[in-house]
C-alpha positions in Angstrom: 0.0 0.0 0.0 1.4 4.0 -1.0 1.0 6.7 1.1 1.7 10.2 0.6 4.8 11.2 1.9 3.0 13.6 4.4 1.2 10.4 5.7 4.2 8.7 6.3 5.8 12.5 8.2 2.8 12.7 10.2 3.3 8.9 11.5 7.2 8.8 11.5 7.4 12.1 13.8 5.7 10.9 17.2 7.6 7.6 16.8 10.6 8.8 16.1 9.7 11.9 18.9 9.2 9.0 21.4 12.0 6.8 20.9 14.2 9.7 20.9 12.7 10.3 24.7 13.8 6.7 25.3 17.3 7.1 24.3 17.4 10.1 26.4 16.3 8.5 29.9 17.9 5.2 28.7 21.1 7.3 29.0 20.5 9.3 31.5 19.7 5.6 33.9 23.3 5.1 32.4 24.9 8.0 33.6 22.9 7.8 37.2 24.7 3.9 37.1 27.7 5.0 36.5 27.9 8.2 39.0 26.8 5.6 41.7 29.1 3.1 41.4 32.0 5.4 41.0 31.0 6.7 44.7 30.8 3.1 45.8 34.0 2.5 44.8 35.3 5.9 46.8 33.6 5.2 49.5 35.3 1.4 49.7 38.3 2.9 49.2 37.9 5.3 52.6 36.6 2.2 54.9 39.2 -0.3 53.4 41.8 3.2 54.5 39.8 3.9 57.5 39.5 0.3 58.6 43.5 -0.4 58.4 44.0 2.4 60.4 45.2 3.3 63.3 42.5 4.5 66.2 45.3 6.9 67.0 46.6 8.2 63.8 42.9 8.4 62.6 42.4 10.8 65.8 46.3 12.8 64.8 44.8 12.9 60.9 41.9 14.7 62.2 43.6 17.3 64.4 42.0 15.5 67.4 44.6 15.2 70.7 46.0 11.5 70.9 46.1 9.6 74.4 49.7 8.7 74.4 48.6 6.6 77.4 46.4 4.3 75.3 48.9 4.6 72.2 51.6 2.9 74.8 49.1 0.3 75.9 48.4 -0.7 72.4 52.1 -1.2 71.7 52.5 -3.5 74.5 
């Protein structure tokens, strides 16, 4: 069956309109994926760091005072 090429513009437009959305939030998902897992990966890094630590060079990194008493006891 022929239609007129204005037929076929008329029907071709809200299709193409729509999957044009698609690709849009389909990349957009990606890019949310992507940006989390990144920060999962960070924040892995910072507890494996955090967790190897020191208690008392964890306090020293973060200006707090360190109890050279407890930092003697732990050496023991």
């Amino acid at each position: 069956m022929f239609f007129p090429v204005d037929m076929r513009m008329s029907v071709a437009g809200p299709v193409e309109y729509f999957q044009d959305k698609a690709h849009q939030r389909q990349a957009m998902a990606v890019e949310a994926l992507e940006s989390s897992v990144k920060i999962l990966r960070e924040k892995g890094e910072i507890d494996a760091q955090v967790s190897s630590a020191d208690a008392a060079d964890l306090c020293g990194s973060y200006g707090l005072p360190v109890d050279e008493e407890w930092r003697a006891q732990q050496s023991m």
